[in-house]
C-alpha positions as CSV (number, residue, x, y, z in Angstrom):
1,X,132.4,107.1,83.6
2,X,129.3,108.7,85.7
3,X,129.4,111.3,83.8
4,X,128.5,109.1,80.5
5,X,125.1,108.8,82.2
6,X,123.2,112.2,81.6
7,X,120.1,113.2,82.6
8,X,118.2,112.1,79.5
9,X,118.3,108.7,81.0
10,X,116.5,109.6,84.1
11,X,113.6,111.3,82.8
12,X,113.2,108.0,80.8
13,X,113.1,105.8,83.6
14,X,110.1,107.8,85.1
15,X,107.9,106.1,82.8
16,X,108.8,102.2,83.6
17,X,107.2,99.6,83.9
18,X,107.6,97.6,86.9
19,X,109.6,94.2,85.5
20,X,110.8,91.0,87.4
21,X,113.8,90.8,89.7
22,X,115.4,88.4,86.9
23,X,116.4,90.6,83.6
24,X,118.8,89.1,81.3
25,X,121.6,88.0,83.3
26,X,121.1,90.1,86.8
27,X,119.4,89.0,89.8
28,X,119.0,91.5,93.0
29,X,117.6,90.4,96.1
30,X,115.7,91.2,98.3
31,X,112.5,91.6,95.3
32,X,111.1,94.0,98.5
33,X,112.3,95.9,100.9
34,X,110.8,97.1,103.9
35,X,112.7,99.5,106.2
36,X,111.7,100.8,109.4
37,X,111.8,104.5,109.6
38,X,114.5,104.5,112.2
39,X,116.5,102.3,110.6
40,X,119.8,103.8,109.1
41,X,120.3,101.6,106.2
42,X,119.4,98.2,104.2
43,X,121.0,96.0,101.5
44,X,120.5,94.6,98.3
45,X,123.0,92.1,96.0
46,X,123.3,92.4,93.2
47,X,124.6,89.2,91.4
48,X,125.7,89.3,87.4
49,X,125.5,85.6,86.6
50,X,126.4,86.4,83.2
51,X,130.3,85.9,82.2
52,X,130.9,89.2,81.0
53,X,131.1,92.2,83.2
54,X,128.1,94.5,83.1
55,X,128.1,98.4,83.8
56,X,124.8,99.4,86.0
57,X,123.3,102.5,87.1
58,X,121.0,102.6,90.4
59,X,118.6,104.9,91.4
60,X,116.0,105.2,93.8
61,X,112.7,107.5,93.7
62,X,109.7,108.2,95.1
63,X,106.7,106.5,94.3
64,X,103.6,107.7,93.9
65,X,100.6,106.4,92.0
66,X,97.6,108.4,89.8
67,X,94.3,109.0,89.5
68,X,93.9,105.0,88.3
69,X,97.0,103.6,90.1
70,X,99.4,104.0,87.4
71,X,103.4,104.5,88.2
72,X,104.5,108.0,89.2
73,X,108.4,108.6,89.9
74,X,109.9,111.7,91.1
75,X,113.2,112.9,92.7
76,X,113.6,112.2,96.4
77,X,116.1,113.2,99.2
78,X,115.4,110.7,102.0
79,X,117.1,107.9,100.9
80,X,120.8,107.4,99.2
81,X,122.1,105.0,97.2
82,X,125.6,103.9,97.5
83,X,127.4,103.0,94.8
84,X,125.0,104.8,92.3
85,X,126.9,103.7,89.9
86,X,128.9,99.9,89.5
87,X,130.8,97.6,87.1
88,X,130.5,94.1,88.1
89,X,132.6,91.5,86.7
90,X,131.2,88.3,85.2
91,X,130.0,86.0,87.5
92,X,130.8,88.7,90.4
93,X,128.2,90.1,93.6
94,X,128.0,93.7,94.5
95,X,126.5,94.8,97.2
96,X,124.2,97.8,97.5
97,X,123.1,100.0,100.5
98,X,120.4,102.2,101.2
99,X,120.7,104.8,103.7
100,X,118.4,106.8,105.6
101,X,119.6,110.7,105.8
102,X,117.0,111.3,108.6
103,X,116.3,108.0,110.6
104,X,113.5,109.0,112.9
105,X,110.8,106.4,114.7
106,X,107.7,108.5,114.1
107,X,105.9,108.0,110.9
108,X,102.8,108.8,110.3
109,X,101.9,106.5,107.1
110,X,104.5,104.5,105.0
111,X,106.6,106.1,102.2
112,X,107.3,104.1,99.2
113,X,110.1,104.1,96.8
114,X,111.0,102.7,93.3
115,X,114.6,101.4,92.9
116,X,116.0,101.5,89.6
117,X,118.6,99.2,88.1
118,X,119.6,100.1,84.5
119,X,121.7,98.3,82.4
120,X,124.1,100.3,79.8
121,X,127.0,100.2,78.0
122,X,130.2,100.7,79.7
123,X,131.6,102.9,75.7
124,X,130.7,106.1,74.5
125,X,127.6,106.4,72.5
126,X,128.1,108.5,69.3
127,X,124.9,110.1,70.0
128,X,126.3,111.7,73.8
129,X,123.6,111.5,76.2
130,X,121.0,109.1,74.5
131,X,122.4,106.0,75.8
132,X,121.4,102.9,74.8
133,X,119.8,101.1,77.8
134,X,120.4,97.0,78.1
135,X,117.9,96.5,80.8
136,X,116.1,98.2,83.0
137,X,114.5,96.8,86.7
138,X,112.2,98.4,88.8
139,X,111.7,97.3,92.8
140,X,109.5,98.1,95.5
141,X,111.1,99.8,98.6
142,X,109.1,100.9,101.8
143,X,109.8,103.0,104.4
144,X,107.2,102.3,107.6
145,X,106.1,100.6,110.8
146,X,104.8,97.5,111.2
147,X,101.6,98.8,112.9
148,X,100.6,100.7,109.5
149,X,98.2,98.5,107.5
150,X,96.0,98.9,104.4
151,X,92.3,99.8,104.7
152,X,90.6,98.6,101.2
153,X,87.3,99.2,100.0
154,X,86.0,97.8,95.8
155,X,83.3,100.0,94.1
156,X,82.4,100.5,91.1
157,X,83.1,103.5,88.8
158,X,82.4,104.8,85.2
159,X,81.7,101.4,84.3
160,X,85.3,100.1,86.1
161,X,85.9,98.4,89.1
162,X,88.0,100.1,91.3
163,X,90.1,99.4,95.1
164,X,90.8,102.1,97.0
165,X,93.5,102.1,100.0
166,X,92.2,104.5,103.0
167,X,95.0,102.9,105.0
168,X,98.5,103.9,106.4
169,X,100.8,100.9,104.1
170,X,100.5,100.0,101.0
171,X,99.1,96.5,99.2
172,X,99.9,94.6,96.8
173,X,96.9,92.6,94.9
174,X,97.4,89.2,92.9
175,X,95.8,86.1,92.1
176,X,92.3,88.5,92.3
177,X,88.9,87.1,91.6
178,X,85.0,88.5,91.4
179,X,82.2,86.5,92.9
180,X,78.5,87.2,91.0
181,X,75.5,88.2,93.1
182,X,73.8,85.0,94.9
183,X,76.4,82.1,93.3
184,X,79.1,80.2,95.2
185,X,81.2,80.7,92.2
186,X,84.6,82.8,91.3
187,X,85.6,84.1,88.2
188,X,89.4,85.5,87.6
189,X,90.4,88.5,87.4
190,X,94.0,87.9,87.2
191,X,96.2,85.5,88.2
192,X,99.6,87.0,89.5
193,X,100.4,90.1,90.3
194,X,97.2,92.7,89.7
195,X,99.2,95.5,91.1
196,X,100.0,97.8,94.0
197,X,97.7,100.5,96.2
198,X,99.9,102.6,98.2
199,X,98.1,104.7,101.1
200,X,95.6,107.2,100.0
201,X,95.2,105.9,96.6
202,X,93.3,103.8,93.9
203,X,93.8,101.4,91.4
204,X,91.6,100.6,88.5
205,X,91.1,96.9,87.2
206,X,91.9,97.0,83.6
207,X,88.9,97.3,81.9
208,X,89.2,94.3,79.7
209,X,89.2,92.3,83.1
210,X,86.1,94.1,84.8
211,X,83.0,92.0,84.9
212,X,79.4,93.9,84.3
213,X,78.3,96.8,86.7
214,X,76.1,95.6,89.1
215,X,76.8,91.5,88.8
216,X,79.8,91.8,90.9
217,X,78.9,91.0,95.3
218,X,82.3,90.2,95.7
219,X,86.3,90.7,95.2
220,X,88.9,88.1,96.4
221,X,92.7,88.7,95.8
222,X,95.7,87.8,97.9
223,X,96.5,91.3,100.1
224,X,100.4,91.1,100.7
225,X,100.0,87.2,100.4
226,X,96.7,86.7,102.5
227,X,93.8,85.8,101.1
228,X,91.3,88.8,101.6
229,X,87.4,88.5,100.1
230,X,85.5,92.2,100.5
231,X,82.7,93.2,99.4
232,X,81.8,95.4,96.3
233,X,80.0,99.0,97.5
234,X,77.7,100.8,95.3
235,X,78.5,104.4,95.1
């Protein structure tokens, strides 16, 4: 049955999208995980409230992010996933562990990891390796201390506004708003989730959410759930 799921399917995954912890009929919690780096292992459950069995591949890589914050997955050797591969019967739990090959207690700045839940057939496909994927989840998983914390500066650049993370962990934006030079009053960005910065890297506001160069004093979003107001640099 593993063998059903080639490696035509994984270089597909490396272009996902991250999607909610609620995809068709499966629900996995935790949404995050956070492990310490000496910690030997973690768990997920995975619940299929649907009434027929579904067949589900996991996967976990590392995460890293691109030039404007965008989603970059490659192959990784810290951390193993047990099952990698499960059928869970209608209505049925399975639970899922994560386990540390080299627990140690120093880290110098968190790691972060993607885990992937894909949904496929549990038949043949007619076409061999391009399987037919029937949903696809993508979750946050980081490996650090609690001591690391983000560092975020806003500036603008090329006509985009832009937060940079100089920190040691990474942060996750929503609900983010801009404030305009000399008014008490806040404009939205975007409500929700804006998006991750993991250590050392950027994200770009989408453009069609960017207010003028130069009218912006201010940037408000919740950081990990805080409310956090900084203000714009000029560079």
């Amino acid at each position: 049955m593993i063998k059903r799921i080639h490696n035509t399917l994984l270089i597909s995954l490396l272009t996902l999208v991250s999607l909610s912890a609620w995809a068709g009929q499966l629900t996995v919690s935790p949404l995050s995980m956070n492990m310490a780096p000496e910690q030997a292992n973690a768990t997920y459950k995975l619940k299929n409230g649907s009434s027929l069995e579904g067949f589900y591949q996991i996967q976990l890589f590392a995460w890293d992010q691109g030039p404007n914050g965008e989603t970059q997955l490659r192959q990784q050797d810290d951390l193993i996933i047990t099952p990698p591969v499960t059928l869970i019967p209608g209505n049925g739990e399975q639970l899922v562990r994560v386990i540390q090959k080299n627990p140690q207690a120093e880290s110098t700045s968190e790691k972060s990891y993607r885990l992937i839940i894909s949904e496929v057939p549990d038949t043949e496909s007619d076409q061999g390796a391009n399987l037919r994927v029937l949903l696809r989840m993508s979750l946050p998983l980081f490996v650090g201390l609690p001591e690391q914390e983000h560092e975020l500066t806003v500036y603008f650049q090329d006509g985009a506004l832009r937060v940079r993370n100089n920190g040691t962990a990474h942060a996750r934006l929503s609900d983010a708003y801009w404030q305009p030079r000399n008014e008490n009053q806040q404009f939205l960005i975007q409500e929700g989730l804006l998006g991750y910065v993991l250590p050392g890297r950027e994200l770009q506001i989408p453009l069609e959410n960017t207010p003028p160069e130069g009218s912006v004093e201010f940037f408000t979003a919740a950081i990990n759930g805080d409310p956090i107001t900084l203000m714009v640099e000029e560079k």
